[in-house]
N, C-alpha and C positions, 0 to 999 in steps of 0.2 A: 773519411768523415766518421765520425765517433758518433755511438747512439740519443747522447744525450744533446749536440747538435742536428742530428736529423728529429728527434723529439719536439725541440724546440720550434722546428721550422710547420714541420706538420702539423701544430698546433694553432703556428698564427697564420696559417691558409686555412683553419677552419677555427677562426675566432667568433664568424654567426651559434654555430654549435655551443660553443663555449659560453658565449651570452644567454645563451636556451639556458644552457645546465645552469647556470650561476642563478638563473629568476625563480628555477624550479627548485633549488634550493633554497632561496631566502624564504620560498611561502614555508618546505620543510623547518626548514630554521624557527620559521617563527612560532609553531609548535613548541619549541625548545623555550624561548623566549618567555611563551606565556604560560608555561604549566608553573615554572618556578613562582614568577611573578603574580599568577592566580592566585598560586596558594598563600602566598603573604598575603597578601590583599582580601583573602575571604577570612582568615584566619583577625590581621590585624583590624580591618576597619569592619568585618562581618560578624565573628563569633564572637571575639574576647569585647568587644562592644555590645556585645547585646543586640546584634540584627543580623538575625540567622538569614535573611532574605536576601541580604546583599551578599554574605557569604555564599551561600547557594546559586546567586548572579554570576560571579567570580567564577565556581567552579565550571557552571554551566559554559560562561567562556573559555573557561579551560578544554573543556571536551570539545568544543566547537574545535577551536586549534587542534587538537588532536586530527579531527576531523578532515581539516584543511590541510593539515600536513601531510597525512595519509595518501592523500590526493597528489598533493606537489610529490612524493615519493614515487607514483606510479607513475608519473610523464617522465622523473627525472630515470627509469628505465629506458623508456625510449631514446630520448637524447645521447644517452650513454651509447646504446645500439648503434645511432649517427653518427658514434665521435669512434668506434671500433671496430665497424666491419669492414672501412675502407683498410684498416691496417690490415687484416687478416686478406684482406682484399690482394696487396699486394705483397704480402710475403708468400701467396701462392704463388704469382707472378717471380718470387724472386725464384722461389724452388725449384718450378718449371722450368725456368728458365735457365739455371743452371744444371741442372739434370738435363737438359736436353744437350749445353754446350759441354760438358764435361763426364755425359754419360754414367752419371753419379747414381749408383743402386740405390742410394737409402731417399731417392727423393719420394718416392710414395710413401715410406715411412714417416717423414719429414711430414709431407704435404697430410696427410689423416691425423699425425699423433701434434707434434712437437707445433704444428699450426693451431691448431683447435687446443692445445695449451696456452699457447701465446694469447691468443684473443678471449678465453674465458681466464687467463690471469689478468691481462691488462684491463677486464671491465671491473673484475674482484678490486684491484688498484686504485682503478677510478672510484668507484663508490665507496670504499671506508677513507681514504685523503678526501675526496670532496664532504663526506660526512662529518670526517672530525674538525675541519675547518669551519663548517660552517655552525655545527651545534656546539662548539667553542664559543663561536663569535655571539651567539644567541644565547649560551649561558653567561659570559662576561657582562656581555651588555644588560642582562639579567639583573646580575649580582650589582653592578656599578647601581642600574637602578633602584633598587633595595636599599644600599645600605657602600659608600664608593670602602668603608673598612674594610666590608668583607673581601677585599681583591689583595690586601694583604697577607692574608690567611692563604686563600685559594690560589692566587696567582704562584710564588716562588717553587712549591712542590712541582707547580702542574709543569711550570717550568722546563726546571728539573729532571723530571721523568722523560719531557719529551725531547731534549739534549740528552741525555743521556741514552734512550732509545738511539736516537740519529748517529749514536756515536757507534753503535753497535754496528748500524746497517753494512758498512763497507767487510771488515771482517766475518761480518756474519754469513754473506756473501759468497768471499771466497772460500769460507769452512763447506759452506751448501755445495760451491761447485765443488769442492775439492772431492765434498762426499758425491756426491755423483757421477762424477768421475770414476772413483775406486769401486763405485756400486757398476756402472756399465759395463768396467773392465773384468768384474767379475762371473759378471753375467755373461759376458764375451767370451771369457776362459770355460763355466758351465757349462754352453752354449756350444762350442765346440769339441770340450772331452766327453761329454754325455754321451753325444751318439757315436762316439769314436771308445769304448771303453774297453770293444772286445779289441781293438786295434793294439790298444797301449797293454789292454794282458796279454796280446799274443806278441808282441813288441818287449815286454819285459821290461815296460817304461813308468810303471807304477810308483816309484820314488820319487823318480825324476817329477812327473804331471801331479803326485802332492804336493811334493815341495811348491811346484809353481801355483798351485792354486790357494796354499795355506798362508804362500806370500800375498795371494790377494785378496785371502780373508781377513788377513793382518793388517793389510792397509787400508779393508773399508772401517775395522774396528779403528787403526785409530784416529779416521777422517771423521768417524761417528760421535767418537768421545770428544774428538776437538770442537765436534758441533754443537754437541750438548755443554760442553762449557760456556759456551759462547751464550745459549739457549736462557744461561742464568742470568746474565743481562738485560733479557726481556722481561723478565719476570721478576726483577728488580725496580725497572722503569715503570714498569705498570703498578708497584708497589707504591716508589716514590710519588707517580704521577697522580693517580688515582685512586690510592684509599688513606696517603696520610693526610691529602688535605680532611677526609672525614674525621682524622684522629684530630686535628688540628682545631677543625670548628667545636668539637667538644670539646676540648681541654681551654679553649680560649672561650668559650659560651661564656662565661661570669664577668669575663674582660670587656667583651663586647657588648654585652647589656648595662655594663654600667656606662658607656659611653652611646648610646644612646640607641643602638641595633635595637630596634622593636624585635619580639620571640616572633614573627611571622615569617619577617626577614630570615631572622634564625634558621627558621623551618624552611622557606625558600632556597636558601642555601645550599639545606642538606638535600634538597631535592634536585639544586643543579646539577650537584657533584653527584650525587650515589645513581640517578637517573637518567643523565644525561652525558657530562663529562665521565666517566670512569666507564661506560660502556661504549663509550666513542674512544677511547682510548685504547680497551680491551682489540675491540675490533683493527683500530690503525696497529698494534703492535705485533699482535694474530697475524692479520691481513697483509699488511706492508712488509712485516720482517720474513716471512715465508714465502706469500705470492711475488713480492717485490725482488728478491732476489731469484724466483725461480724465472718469472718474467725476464731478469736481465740476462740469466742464463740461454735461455733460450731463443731470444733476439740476436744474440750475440752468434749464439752458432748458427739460425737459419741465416743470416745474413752475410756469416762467415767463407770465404771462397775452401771450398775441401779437394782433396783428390779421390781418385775413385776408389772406390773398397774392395778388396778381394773377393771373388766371385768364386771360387773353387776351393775350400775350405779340407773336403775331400780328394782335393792333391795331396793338402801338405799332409793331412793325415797320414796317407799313403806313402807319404816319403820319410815320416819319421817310422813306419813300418819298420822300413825294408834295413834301419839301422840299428837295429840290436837282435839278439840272439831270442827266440824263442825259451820263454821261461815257464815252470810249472808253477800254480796259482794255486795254494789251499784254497778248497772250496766244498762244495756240499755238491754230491752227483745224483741224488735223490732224484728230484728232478732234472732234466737234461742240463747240460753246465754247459756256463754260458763261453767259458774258454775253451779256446781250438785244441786239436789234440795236444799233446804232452808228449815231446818231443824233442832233442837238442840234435843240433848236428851231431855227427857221429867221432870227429875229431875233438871234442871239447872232452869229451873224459874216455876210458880206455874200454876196450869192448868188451860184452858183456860171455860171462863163460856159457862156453856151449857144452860143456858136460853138465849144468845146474839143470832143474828142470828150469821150464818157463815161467813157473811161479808156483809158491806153496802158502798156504796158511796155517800158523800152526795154532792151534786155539784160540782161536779169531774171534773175540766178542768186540761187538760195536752197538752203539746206541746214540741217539742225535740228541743228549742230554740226559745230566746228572740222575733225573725221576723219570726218564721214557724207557721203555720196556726194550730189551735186545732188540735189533733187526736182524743179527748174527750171532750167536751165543757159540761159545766153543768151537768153530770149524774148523775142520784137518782137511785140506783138500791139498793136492798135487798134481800137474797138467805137466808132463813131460814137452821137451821142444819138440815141437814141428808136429804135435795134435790141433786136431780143432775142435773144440768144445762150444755146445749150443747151449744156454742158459735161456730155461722157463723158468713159467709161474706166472699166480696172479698179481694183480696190480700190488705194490704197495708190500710184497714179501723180501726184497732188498738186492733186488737184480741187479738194479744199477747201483747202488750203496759198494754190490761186490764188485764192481768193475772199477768206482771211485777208491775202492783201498787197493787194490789191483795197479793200478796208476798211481795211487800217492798221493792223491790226492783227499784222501781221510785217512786219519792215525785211526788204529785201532784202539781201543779201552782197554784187551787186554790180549795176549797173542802178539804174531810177530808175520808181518807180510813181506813176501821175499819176492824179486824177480830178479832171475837167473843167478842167486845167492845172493844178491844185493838185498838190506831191505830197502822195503819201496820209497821211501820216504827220503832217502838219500839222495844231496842233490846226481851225484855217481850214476843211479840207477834210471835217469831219465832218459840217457839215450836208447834204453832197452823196450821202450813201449808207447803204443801212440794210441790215444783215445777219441776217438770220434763221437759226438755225443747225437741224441737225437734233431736237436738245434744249430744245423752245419755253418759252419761259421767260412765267411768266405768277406777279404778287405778288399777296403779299394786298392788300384793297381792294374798293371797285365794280369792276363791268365797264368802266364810262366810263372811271374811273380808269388803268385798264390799257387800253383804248385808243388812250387819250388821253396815251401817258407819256410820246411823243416830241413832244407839242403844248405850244408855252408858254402857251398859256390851254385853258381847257377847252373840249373840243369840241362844237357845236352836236348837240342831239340829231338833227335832221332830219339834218346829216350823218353821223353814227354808224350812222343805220339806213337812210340810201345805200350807206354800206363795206358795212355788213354784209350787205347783199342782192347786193350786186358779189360778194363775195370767198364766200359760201355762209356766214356766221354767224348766219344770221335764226334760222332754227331753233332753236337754242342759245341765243341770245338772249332768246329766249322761254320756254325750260324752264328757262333760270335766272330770269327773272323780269321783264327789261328794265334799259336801261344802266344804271339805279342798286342793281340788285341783285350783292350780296354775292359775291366771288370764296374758294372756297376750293380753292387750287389741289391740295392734294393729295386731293380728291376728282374732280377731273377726269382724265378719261382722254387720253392721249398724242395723240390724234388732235382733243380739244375744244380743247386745250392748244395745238396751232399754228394751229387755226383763230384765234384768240385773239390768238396773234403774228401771222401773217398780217393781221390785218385792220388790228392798231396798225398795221406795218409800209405798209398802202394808204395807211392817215391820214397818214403820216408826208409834212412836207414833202419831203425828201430823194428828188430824181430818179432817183435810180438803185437800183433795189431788186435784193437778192443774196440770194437765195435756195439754201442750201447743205442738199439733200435734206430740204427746207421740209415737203412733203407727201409724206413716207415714210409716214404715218401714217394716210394720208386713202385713200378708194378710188379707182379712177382717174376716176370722174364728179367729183367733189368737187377732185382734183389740176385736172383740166384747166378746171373753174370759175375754181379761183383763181387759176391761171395766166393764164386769156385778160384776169379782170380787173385784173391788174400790167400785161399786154402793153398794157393798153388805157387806162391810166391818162393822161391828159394831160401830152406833155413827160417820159413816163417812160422809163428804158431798163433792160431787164430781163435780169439773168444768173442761168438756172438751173443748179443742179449736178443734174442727173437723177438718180431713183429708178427711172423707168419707161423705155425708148426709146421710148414714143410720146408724151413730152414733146420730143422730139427732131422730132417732124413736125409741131408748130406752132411751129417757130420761125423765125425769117430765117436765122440764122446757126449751127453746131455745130461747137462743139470737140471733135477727139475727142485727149486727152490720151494718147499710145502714144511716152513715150519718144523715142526718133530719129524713129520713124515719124509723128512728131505731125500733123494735117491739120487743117483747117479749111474750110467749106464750106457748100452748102448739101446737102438732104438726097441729093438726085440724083447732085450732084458730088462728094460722099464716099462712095455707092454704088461710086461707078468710081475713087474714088482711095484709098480705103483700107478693107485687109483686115477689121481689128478691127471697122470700123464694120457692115462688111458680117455679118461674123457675129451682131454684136448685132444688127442690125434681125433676120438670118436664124433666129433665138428668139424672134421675138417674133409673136405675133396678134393682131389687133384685138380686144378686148374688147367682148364684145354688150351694148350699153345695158341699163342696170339703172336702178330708179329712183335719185333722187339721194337718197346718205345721207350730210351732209359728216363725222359721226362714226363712221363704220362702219372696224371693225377692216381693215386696211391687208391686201390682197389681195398674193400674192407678186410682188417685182418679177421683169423679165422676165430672164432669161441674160444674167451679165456675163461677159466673160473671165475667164479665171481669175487670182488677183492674182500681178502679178511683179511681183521687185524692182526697185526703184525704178532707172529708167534716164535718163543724163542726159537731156535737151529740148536739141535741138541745132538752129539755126535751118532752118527749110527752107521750101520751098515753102506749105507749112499755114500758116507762120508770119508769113504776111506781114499786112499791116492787112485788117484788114475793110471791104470795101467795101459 
């Protein structure tokens, strides 16, 4: 059964209702009726007569109507209320009820949103149609009174406009739904790749999830445009309907007073149309051409039988994970980046030399725009393979800037960054290095799965739970359930979450592990675990960007990043050769062994300088290669 046979039927089981509303609009109506009619009537037999009393009689009637209509307006609220909650009544009835047979997710959404649309469109509906009909019917019968010419004038426009309207409705309609449609499904696409986006960068699915989504920007633009053509229809009808009758009674005024329209009539007239029809009209084209079709929108789909919606949106995500190759993402490392390490399998391009060092800069200036001051001005730096280098400093002097050109993931300005002779920027050079940023990135899936995300085949268990006893994951590994058990990352805490990256990042073929405030999050038994097992990995070279300075005393080599002042050293030789350093160790005490907790909430790190702006790096002494 079609909506406009159930319409029909629900209508004449509540024909008591319908007779309410119909009385409480004739008294509105007759407001309509007698403002026009007043004003002739004080105007012809009151003013231009010479009897101001009667014309003020008139008006006084007039207001009274006002009055009365006012009145019949307020009850015909009510009635209305009578005639629509029993719908909204049972379209909750229908949503429940289907939600309950078909186990339909979206029925609460339904039941709050698309219900309480329905019933506050359908009363908007009822009040401008029962409006325009009836202050029609009470401006016509106006006019007829006055003067039966003036219906020649007024009537074919009003006509007119409102056929012409009518003809719109269907089309206008299907443009509405069409666009909301393409508006939902894009909201649906949004809605889905928003919170999947580190998924699709670590996926290397960024072309692909444009294209599909600029297809469904494309298709609400031209559901929008078709709307808005459609839109000039209304705005047409309302033109025809309701302001050329006003052109009309002016241009014919001379015609019609010579045939015998008294000027009061005249005036009555213009006060049916410009006060009464043309803002009844405004409303029905407003009201009907928008809420009319949103209303049938909407009845249609609660009423419509659906099947159930997918509940785990974070599978498929997961599963379009696990099919593409890990790609590098330009991006800015300043702040922690929000893509997972940088990394390819190791068979996708050929390995990297192990006579190069691990990476070099060779006059390395960078800046995060054309007018912003160096973060890196000129730097020579050189880290042979299989050192480990701890990088300080204060906030904001370009620690992770140097570990984002280090990875390749920032072009330098001017200089040339290399890892293992490649420069970095080459897609060649990305099997040679993995970046773990402070922001540990970990997708839906198994644990193996994540992992395993920088491995082009899946990782052997016996080696999975080697890593994970090097790097301190066992534990974890076992209270989620073992490598085939289920990740859901937003129930892990910040501190399981780079344990997690950490250990992919062990697995990972890629020699050179970069580690940028990696275990911020870990306590310092748990940091210096996973630290010794990078430093210890076979043929690895390890660059830390420090949370703690006593990641600074197990290392060979330490930057300590100050601007002009920059040094490099070992821990002893940047005692005696630079200040900043010396302050930082001079904040810092050994921490008393505790037992090892590698999730335990991240203890304060130790006294950085305080941050200053960023000052160039100007070659010196610190800056020479590492030997």
């Amino acid at each position: 059964m079609n909506l406009s046979t159930r319409a029909l039927r629900y209508l004449r089981a509540r024909w008591p209702v319908l007779a309410g509303l119909g009385v409480w609009s004739l008294l509105e109506s007759g407001q309509t009726f007698l403002v026009g009619y007043a004003l002739a009537r004080a105007l012809d037999t009151g003013f231009l007569a010479g009897h101001a009393r009667t014309g003020l009689v008139w008006l006084g009637t007039a207001g009274l109507a006002v009055v009365a209509g006012a009145y019949g307006t307020g009850r015909v609220y009510g009635v209305v209320a009578a005639l629509v909650e029993p719908v909204r009544d049972r379209l909750v009835e229908t949503v429940v009820g289907r939600g309950v047979r078909e186990a339909d997710t979206r029925s609460l959404s339904g039941l709050t949103q698309q219900v309480e649309i329905a019933r506050d469109t359908l009363a908007g509906v009822v009040m401008v149609s029962r409006a325009f009909v009836f202050t029609a019917a009470g401006a016509l019968i106006g006019l007829f009174s006055l003067a039966p010419l003036l219906l020649a004038v007024v009537v074919p426009p009003l006509v007119a406009g409102v056929c012409l309207f009518a003809a719109t409705l269907r089309p206008l309609a299907r443009r509405q739904e069409a666009f909301l449609v393409a508006d939902e499904a894009l909201a649906a696409q949004l809605g889905e790749v928003c919170p999947a986006l580190r998924d699709v960068t670590a996926a290397g699915a960024e072309k692909a999830v444009a294209a599909d989504t600029a297809a469904r920007v494309d298709a609400e633009r031209r559901a929008s445009r078709a709307l808005a053509h459609w839109s000039v229809a209304r705005v047409a009808a309302l033109a025809v309907g309701g302001e050329l009758p006003v052109l009309l009674l002016l241009v014919t005024a001379p015609w019609l007073l010579r045939r015998g329209v008294s000027p009061g009539a005249l005036l009555g007239a213009l006060a049916y149309v410009t006060q009464s029809l043309l803002p009844a009209l405004q409303n029905l084209v407003h009201g009907l051409g928008t809420s009319g079709s949103r209303l049938t929108i909407v009845l249609r789909r609660l009423t419509a039988p659906t099947s159930p919606a997918p509940q785990d949106g974070s599978r498929r995500t997961a599963g379009r994970t696990r099919q593409h190759a890990p790609q590098d993402v330009p991006g800015s490392s300043a702040p922690a980046t929000t893509a997972p390490a940088t990394a390819a399998p190791a068979t996708t391009t050929p390995p990297p030399r192990t006579d190069a060092p691990a990476f070099t800069l060779d006059s390395v200036t960078f800046a995060y725009g054309p007018a912003s001051e160096p973060v890196l001005d000129g730097v020579d730096l050189s880290l042979p393979a299989g050192d480990h280098l701890v990088v300080v400093g204060p906030s904001g002097v370009g620690k992770s800037t140097l570990t984002g050109l280090v990875a390749g993931l920032l072009e330098p300005g001017r200089g040339v960054v290399r890892t293992f002779g490649r420069t970095a920027t080459r897609p060649d050079a990305r099997a040679s290095r993995v970046l773990i940023p402070q922001e540990a990135y970990v997708h839906g899936g198994t644990l193996a799965e994540n992992l395993g995300l920088f491995r082009s085949h899946p990782v052997p268990e016996e080696e999975l739970m080697t890593a994970a006893e090097a790097v301190g994951l066992t534990e974890l590994m076992r209270t989620l359930g073992g490598p085939a058990a289920r990740v859901d990352p937003a129930t892990l805490s910040a501190g399981e979450r780079q344990l997690i990256a950490l250990t992919r990042a062990y697995l990972s073929p890629a020699p050179l592990a970069l580690l940028d405030e990696a275990t911020c999050h870990l306590d310092p038994e748990a940091e210096a675990r996973a630290e010794r097992a990078f430093a210890a990995r076979p043929g690895g070279t390890l660059v830390v960007v420090a949370h703690r300075i006593s990641s600074a005393r197990r290392a060979d080599r330490i930057l300590v990043l100050d601007g002009p002042r920059t040094a490099c050293g070992s821990h002893d030789e940047l005692l005696e050769a630079s200040d900043l350093y010396r302050d930082l160790v001079g904040g810092w005490t050994p921490e008393p062994a505790t037992p090892a907790g590698p999730v335990t909430p991240a203890e304060p790190a130790t006294p950085e300088a305080p941050a200053t702006p960023t000052e160039p790096a100007e070659p010196t002494e610190a800056a020479e290669p590492v030997r």
